[in-house]
C-alpha positions in Angstrom: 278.0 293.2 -71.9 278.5 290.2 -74.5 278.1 291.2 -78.1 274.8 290.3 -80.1 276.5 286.9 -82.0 276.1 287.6 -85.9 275.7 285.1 -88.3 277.1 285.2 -92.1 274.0 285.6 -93.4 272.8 288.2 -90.8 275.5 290.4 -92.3 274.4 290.5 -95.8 271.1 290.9 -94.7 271.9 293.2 -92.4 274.1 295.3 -95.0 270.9 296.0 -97.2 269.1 297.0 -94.0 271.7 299.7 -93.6 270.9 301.1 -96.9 267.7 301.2 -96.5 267.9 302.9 -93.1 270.0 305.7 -94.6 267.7 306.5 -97.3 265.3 306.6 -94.1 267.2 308.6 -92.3 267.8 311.0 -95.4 264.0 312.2 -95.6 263.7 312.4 -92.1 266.7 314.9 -91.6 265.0 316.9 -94.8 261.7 316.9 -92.8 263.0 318.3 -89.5 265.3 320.7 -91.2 262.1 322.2 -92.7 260.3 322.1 -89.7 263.4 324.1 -88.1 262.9 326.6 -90.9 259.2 326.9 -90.2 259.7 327.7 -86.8 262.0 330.5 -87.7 260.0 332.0 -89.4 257.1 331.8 -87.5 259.1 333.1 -84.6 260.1 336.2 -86.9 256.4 337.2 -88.1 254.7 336.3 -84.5 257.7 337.4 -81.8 260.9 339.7 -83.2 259.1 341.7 -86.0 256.0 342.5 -83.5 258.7 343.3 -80.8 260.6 345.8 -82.9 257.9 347.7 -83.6 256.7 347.7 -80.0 259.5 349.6 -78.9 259.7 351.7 -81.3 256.2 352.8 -80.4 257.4 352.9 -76.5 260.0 355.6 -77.7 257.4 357.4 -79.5 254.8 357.2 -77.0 257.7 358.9 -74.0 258.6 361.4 -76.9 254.9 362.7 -76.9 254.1 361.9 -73.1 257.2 364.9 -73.0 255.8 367.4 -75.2 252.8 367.0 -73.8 253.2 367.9 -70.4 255.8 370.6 -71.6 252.4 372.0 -73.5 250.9 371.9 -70.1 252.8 373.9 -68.1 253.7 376.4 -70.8 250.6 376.5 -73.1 247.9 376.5 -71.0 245.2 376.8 -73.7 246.2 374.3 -75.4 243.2 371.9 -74.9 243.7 369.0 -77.3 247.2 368.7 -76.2 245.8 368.1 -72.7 243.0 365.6 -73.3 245.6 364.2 -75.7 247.8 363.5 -72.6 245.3 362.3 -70.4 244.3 359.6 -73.3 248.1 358.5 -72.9 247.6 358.0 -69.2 244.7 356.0 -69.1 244.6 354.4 -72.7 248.0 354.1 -74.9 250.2 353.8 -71.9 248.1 350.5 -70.7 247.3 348.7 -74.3 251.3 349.5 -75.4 252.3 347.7 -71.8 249.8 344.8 -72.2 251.2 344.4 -75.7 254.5 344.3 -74.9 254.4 342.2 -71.7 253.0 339.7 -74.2 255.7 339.9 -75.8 258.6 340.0 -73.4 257.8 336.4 -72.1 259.1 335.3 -75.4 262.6 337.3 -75.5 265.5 334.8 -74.7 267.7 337.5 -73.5 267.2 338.0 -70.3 269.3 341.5 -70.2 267.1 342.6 -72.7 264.1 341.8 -70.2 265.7 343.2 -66.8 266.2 346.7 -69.3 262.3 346.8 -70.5 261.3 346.2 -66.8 263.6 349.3 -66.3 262.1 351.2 -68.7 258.8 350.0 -68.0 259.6 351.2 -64.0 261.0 354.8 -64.9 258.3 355.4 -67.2 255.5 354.9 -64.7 257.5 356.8 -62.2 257.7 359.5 -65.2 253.8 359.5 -65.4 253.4 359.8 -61.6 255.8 363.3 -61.9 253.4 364.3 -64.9 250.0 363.7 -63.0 251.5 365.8 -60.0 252.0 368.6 -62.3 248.4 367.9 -63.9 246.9 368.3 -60.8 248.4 371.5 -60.0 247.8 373.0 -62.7 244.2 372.7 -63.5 242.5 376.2 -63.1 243.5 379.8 -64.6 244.0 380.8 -60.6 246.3 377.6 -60.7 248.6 379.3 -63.9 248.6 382.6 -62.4 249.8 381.4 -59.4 253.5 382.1 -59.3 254.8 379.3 -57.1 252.5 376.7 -58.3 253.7 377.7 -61.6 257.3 377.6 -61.1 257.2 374.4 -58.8 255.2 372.4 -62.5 258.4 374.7 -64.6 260.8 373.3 -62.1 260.0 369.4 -62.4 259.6 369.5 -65.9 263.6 370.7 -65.4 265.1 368.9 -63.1 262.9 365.6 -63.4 260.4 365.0 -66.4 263.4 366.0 -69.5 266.0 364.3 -67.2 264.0 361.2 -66.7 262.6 361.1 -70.6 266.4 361.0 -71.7 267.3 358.0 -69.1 264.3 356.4 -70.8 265.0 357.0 -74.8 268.5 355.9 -73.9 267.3 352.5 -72.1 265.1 352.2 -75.1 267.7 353.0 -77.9 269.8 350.0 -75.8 266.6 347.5 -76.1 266.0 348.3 -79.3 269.8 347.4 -80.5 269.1 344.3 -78.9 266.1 344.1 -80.5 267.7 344.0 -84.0 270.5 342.1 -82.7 267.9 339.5 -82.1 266.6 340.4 -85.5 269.7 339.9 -87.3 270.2 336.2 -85.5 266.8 335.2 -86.5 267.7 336.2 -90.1 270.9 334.3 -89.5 269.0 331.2 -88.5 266.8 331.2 -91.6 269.8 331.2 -93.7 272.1 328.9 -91.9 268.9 326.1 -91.9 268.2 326.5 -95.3 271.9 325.9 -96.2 271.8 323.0 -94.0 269.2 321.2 -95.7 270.9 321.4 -99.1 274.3 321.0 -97.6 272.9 317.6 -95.5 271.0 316.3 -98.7 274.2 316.3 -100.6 276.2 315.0 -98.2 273.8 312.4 -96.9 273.5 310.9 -101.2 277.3 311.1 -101.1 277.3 309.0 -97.8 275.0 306.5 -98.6 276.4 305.1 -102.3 280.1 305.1 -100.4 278.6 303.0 -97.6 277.0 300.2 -100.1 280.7 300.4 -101.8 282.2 299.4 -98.4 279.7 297.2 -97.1 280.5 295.0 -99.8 284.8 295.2 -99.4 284.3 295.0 -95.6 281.8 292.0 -95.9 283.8 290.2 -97.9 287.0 290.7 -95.7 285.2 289.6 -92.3 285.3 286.3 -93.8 288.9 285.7 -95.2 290.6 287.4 -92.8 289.9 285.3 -89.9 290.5 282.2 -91.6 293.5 282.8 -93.0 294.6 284.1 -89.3 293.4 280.4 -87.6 295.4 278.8 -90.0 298.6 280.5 -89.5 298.1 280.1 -85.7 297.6 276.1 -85.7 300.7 276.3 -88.4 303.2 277.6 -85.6 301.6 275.5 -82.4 302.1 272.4 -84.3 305.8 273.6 -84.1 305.9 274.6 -80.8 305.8 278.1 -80.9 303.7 280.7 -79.4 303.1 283.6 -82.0 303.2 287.6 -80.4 300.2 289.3 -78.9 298.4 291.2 -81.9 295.4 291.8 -79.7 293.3 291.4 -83.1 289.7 291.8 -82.6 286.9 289.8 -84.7 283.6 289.7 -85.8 281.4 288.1 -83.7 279.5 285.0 -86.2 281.2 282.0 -86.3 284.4 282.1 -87.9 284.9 284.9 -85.5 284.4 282.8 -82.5 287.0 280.1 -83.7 289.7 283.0 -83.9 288.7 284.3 -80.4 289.4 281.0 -78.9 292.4 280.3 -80.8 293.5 283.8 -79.4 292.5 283.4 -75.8 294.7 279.9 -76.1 298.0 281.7 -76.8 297.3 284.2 -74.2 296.8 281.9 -71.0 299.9 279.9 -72.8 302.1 283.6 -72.8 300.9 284.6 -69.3 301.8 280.9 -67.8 305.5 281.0 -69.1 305.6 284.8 -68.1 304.2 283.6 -64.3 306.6 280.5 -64.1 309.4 283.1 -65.0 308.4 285.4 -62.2 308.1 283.1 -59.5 311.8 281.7 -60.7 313.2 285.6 -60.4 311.7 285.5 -56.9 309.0 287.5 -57.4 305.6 285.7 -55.6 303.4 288.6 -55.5 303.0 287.9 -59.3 299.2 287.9 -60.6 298.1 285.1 -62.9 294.7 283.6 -63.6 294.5 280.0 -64.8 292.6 279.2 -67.8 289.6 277.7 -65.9 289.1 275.3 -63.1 291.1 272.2 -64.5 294.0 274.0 -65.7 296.3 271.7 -64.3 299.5 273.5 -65.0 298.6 276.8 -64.0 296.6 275.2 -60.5 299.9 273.4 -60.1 301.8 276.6 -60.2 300.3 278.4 -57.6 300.3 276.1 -55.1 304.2 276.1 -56.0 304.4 279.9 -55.8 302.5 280.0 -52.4 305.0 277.6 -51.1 308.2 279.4 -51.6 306.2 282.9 -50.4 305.9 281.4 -47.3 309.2 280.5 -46.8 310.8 283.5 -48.1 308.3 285.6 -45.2 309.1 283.5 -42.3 313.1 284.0 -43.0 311.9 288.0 -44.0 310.3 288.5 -40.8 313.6 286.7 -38.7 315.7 289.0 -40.4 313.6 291.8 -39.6 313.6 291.5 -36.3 317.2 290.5 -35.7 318.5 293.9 -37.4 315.9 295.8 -35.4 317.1 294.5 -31.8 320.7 295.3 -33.1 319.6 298.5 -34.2 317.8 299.9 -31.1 320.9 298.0 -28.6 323.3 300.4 -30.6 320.8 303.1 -29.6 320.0 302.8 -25.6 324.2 302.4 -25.2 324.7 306.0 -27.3 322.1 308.0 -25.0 322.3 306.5 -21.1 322.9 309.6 -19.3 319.8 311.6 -20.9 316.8 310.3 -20.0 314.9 312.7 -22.1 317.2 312.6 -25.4 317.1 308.7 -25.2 313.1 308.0 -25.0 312.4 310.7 -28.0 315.6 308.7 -30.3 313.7 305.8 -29.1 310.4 306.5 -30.3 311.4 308.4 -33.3 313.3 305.1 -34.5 310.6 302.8 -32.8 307.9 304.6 -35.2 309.5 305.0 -38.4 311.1 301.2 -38.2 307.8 299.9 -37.6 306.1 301.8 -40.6 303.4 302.6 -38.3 302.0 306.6 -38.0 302.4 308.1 -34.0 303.9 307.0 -30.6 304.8 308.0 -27.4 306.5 306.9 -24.1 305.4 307.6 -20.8 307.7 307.3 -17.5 306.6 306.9 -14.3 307.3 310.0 -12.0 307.4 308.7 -8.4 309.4 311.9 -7.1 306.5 313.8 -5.5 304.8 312.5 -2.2 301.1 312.2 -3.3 300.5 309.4 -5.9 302.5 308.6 -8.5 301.8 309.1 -12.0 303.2 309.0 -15.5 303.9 311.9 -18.0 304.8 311.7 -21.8 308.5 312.3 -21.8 308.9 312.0 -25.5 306.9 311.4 -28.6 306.1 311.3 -32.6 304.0 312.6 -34.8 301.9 312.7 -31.5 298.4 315.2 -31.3 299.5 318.3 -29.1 296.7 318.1 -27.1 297.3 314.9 -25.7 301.1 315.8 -25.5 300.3 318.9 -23.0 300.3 318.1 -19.1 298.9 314.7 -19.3 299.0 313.0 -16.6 298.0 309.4 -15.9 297.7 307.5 -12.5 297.4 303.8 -12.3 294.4 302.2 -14.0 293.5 305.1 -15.5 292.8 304.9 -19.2 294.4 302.0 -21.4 298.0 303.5 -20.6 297.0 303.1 -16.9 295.5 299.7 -17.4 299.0 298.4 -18.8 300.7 299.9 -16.2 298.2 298.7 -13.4 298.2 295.1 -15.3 302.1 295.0 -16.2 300.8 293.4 -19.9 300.3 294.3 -23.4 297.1 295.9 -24.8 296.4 295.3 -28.5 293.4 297.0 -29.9 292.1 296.9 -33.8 288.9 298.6 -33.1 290.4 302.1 -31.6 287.4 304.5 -29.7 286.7 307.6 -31.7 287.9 309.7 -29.0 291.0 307.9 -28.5 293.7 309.1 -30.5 293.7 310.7 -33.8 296.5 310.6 -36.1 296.8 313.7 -37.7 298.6 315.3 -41.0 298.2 318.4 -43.4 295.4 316.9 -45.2 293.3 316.3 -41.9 293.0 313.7 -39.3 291.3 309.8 -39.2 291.3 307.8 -36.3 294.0 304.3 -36.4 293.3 300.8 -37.2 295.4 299.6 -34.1 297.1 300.6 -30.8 300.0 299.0 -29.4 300.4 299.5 -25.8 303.3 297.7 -24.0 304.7 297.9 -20.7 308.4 299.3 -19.7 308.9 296.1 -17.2 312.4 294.3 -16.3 312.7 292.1 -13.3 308.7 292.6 -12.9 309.1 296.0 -12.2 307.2 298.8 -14.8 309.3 302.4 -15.6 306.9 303.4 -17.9 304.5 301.8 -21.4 305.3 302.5 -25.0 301.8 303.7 -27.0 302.3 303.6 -30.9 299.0 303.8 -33.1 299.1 302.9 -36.8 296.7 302.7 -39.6 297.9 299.1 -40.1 297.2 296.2 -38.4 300.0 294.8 -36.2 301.4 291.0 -37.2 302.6 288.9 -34.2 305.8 289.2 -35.0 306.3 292.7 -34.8 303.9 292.8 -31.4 306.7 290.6 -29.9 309.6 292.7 -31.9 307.7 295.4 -29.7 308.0 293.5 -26.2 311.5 292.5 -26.4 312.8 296.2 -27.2 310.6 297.1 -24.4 312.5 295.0 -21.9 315.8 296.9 -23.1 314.3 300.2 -22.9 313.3 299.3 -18.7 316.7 298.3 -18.1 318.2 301.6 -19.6 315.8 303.5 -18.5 316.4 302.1 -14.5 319.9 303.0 -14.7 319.4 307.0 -15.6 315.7 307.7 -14.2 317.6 309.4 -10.8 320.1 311.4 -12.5 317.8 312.7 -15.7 315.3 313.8 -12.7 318.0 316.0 -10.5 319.2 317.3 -13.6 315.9 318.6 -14.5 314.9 319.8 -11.2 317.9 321.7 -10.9 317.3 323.6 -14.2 313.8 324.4 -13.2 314.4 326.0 -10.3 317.4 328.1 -11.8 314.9 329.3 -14.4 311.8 329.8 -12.6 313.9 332.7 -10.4 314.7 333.9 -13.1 311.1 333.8 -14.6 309.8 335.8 -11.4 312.7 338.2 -11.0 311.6 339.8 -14.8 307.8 339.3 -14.3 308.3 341.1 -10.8 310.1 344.0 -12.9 307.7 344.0 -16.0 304.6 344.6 -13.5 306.1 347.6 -12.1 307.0 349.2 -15.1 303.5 348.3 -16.5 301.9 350.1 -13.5 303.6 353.6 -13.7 302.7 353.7 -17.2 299.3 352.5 -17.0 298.8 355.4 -14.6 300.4 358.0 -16.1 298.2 357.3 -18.8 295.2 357.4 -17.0 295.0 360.5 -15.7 296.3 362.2 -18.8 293.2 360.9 -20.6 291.1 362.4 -17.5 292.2 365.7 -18.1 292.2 365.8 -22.1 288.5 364.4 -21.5 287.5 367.3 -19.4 289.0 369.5 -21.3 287.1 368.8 -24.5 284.3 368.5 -23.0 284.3 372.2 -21.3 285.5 373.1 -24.7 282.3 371.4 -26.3 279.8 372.7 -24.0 280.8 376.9 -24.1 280.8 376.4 -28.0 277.5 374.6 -28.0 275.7 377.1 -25.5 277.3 380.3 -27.2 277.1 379.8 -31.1 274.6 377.6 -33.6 276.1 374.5 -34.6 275.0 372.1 -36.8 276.6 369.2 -38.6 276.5 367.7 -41.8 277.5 364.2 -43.7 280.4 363.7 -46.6 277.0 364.4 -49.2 275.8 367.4 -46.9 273.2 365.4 -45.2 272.1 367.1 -41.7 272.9 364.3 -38.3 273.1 366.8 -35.9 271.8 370.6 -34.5 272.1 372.4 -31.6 269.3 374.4 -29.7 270.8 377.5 -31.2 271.1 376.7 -34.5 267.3 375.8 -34.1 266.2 379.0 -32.6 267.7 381.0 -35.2 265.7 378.8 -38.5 262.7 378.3 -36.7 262.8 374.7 -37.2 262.6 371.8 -34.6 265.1 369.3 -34.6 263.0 366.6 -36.0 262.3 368.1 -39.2 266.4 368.8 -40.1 267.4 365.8 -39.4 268.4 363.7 -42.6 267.2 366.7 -44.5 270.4 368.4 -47.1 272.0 371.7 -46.8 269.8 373.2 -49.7 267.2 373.2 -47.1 268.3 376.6 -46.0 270.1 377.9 -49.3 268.4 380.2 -51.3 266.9 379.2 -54.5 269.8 381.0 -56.5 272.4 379.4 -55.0 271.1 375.6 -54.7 271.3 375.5 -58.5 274.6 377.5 -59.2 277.8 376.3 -59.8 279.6 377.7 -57.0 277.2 375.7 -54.7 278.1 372.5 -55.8 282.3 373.5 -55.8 281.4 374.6 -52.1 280.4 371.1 -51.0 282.8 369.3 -53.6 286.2 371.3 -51.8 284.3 370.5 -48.0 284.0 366.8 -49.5 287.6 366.8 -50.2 288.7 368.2 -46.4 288.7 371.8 -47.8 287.6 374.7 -45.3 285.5 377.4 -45.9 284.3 380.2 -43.9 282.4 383.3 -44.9 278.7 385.6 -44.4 276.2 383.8 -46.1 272.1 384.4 -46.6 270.1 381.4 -45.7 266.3 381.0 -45.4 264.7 379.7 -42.1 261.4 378.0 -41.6 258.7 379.7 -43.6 260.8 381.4 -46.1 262.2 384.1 -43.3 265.7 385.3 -44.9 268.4 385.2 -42.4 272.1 386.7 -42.4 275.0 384.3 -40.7 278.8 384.1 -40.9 279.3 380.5 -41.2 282.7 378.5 -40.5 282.5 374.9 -42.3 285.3 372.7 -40.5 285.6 369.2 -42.4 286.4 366.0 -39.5 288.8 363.1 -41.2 288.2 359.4 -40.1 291.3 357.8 -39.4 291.8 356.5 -42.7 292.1 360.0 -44.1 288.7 360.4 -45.5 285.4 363.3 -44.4 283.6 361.5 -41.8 281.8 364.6 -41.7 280.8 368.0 -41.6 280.8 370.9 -38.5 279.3 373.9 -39.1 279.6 376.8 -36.6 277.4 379.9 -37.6 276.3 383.5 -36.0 273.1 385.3 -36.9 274.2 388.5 -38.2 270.6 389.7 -39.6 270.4 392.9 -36.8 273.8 394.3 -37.4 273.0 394.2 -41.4 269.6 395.7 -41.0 270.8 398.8 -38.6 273.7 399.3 -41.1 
């Protein structure tokens, strides 16, 4: 983007505008700082104070919904207390929520928001508990009833004082944030008001040290420039070209003078540096001429195109001439392995050629039906392609060549053709090279190498002439390489069959003896399972003492139907004593940890019947060592106790 052009005047102009701006700028930062401190304080009286006390009310408000419903249960005269409860239900519960909803979709934290809902959730669930036990106790007969009355005593116990401590503690946590939010806003106010004194003195400071340098910096702009022109047309007159300072300079006019003057003894510099280059040989050398009619610098590149030419044409003879000497030294080392020469051929061929895959396929004319040809060796080649392919005549671009006894060069490859694949992934080639094994006008095969470069003419014909060497080796050791190989295959396909044949029979006895050992453990246990389950109640349990199973037995004897155990815990037939002793919950915590237990325990059936049963408690390990789960095998001793 080209610089706004300033003028000498602009810039003292422009310098008085600057101070003017500041003092601008000055007022305006005052007036948003104060704005900033406004809004913190508004935020305090209208959001953080309100939102404090808020909770603190909610912690109040679950304090008294507790003692209220304790005076419930246990004070049953107490009629204030009650009517005082149900006010909390239906009038302070609702306003306290609607109040702080309002102000919850202005908290920033959000973990402070996820807690109230908490709270808010647990609380509600806490009222639902407390209008149960309203309900059942509404009526003197209700009081005086002894399980109605210990069923209220029991969730106050185990739910309402539980739950109204989960809630205070959520509270206690929202209420910490609350004054951490407190404290910040209190922070804030402080912080802005610093800033404003803090930006007013620095901003005064600022402006009278900007109005002393506007004035030294003005004055500079101007003399410095000129005095640098005049040094420069000082050393062209005599010839020499001054060292790159890479100054930069204001853009007015005196500016614009030095910039030219600069650009001058740049193109100058970089057209000595290019002639140097292309003397030292090296044509790939970038230069730029000065503009369209610079003759020198036009001059030069036509030069340096010139002698590139030259030096590629005697590149490319060179490379060529080493490369047929190269791959002669290499078909005379290896022409008694058919196999060992065509992979040192294409391993060379590739990485010679800087291209990225290859492969050589031979023509197998052994077996009676059609002939066909098979990659014998490769590089860098896709191992799906590389597995049994097989090509006839005319089939595919290999078979084409082979059909055609010419070259195919492609530079727009199929998608599906080939892929040339690395580490980082695979991308189909810019080119294929496909050239026929031919000597004497008869084919032995076609080289294949794909690159992601584009073939020159010099290296498709490099390509043609090694191919003609490759035929003629490959004529004189095709019959031996293919008895060779024949004869090994047989040898090891014997062998192949001979162990196979061995392996089978072995597998077989085993595989039998095995069978019929599992037949008879599987009968076994299941005999075993059947005279346990039609002699004894059974009934089994989870790791947490959940029932999953019961047999018809087990059934009988608690009166229950299967349906209404199922999923149901173990405290469904315990006693009321021992569901809430300690020994209860070590019974289940040593079964949990694969401990036994066996002994004569009372349990109560289906309508509160009391029942007497030895019980054995047999804890089944998963295979990773911990309780899957839980057998119990019990007898109903109730007779033998009641005639004793």
């Amino acid at each position: 983007m080209r610089k706004m052009k300033l003028k000498i005047g602009n810039k003292i102009f422009g310098g008085f505008l600057i101070l003017i701006v500041l003092f601008v700028f000055n007022a305006a930062v005052i007036f948003v700082t104060s704005n900033s401190i406004d809004t913190v304080v508004k935020k305090s009286s209208d959001i953080i104070r309100p939102s404090k006390e808020a909770i603190s009310d909610f912690k109040l408000l679950v304090t008294q919904s507790k003692m209220l419903i304790i005076n419930w249960v246990y004070v049953q005269s107490n009629v204030d207390d009650k009517d005082a409860l149900r006010v909390l239900h239906d009038q302070d519960y609702p306003a306290l929520k609607e109040r702080i909803l309002d102000l919850e979709s202005s908290w920033e934290n959000d973990s402070q928001r996820f807690l109230m809902d908490t709270v808010r959730t647990e609380f509600e669930a806490l009222l639902v508990v407390e209008q149960e036990v309203m309900s059942q106790l509404v009526t003197f007969e209700n009081y005086e009833d002894p399980l109605t009355k210990l069923l209220a005593e029991d969730a106050i116990e185990s739910q309402v004082i539980p739950m109204t401590a989960s809630i205070i503690r959520k509270l206690d946590e929202v209420a910490r944030m609350q004054q951490e939010t407190t404290q910040e806003s209190d922070d804030d106010l402080i912080a802005a008001t610093n800033q404003l004194i803090n930006i007013t003195l620095i901003l005064g400071a600022i402006i009278i040290l900007i109005g002393l340098l506007s004035a030294y910096f003005m004055a500079k702009s101007i003399t410095v420039p000129i005095n640098y022109i005049k040094d420069i047309v000082v050393k062209l007159g005599k010839g020499e070209l001054v060292d790159d300072q890479s100054r930069k300079f204001n853009n007015d006019e005196i500016g614009e003078m030095a910039n030219a003057m600069d650009n001058l003894i740049k193109g100058l510099r970089s057209t000595t540096i290019f002639a140097e280059n292309i003397g030292n040989g090296k044509y790939d050398s970038e230069y730029k001429p000065l503009s369209d009619h610079d003759v020198l610098g036009n001059a030069l590149l036509e030069m340096r195109s010139n002698l590139s030419r030259v030096a590629e044409e005697d590149q490319k003879r060179n490379w060529s001439t080493e490369g047929l000497a190269k791959f002669g030294d290499i078909l005379r080392r290896n022409n008694d392995n058919l196999e060992k020469l065509s992979d040192d051929i294409i391993r060379s061929l590739v990485t010679y050629m800087g291209c990225n895959q290859g492969g050589i396929y031979i023509i197998d004319d052994t077996e009676e039906s059609e002939p066909y040809m098979s990659l014998l060796a490769c590089y860098a080649w896709d191992k799906k392609k590389y597995i049994n392919q097989k090509i006839h005549k005319g089939e595919g671009l290999a078979g084409q060549v082979w059909q055609e006894m010419d070259t195919i060069y492609l530079t727009e490859v199929p998608d599906n053709y080939i892929r040339i694949t690395s580490g980082l992934g695979d991308a189909n080639p810019k080119s294929v090279l496909i050239v026929p094994l031919k000597v004497n006008e008869e084919i032995y095969g076609v080289v294949e190498i794909a690159s992601f470069k584009v073939f020159e003419d010099y290296e498709v014909e490099f390509v043609q002439k090694i191919a003609e060497s490759i035929a003629s080796t490959v004529s004189s050791v095709k019959i031996n390489a293919k008895t060779q190989k024949l004869l090994e295959e047989s040898q090891e396909m014997t062998e192949q069959m001979r162990s196979q044949e061995e392996e089978m029979r072995q597998n077989m006895e085993e595989l039998q003896a095995t069978q019929e050992e599992m037949q008879r453990g599987q009968a076994e246990a299941e005999s075993t399972m059947e005279a346990i389950n039609s002699s004894v109640a059974m009934i089994e349990f989870d790791a947490d003492g959940y029932v999953i199973n019961a047999n018809q037995n087990f059934l009988d004897i608690t009166g229950y139907y299967k349906d209404e155990v199922l999923g149901e815990s173990h405290k469904l037939f315990a006693s009321k004593d021992d569901k809430t002793s300690d020994t209860y919950k070590q019974f289940w915590k040593d079964l949990a940890l694969g401990i036994a237990k066996y002994g004569e325990f009372e349990r109560v059936g289906k309508g509160g019947k009391t029942i007497q049963m030895v019980e054995s408690y047999a804890p089944i390990k998963s295979r990773d060592g911990s309780v899957g789960k839980i057998m119990m095998v019990a007898v109903d001793v109730s007779k033998y106790t009641t005639k004793a």
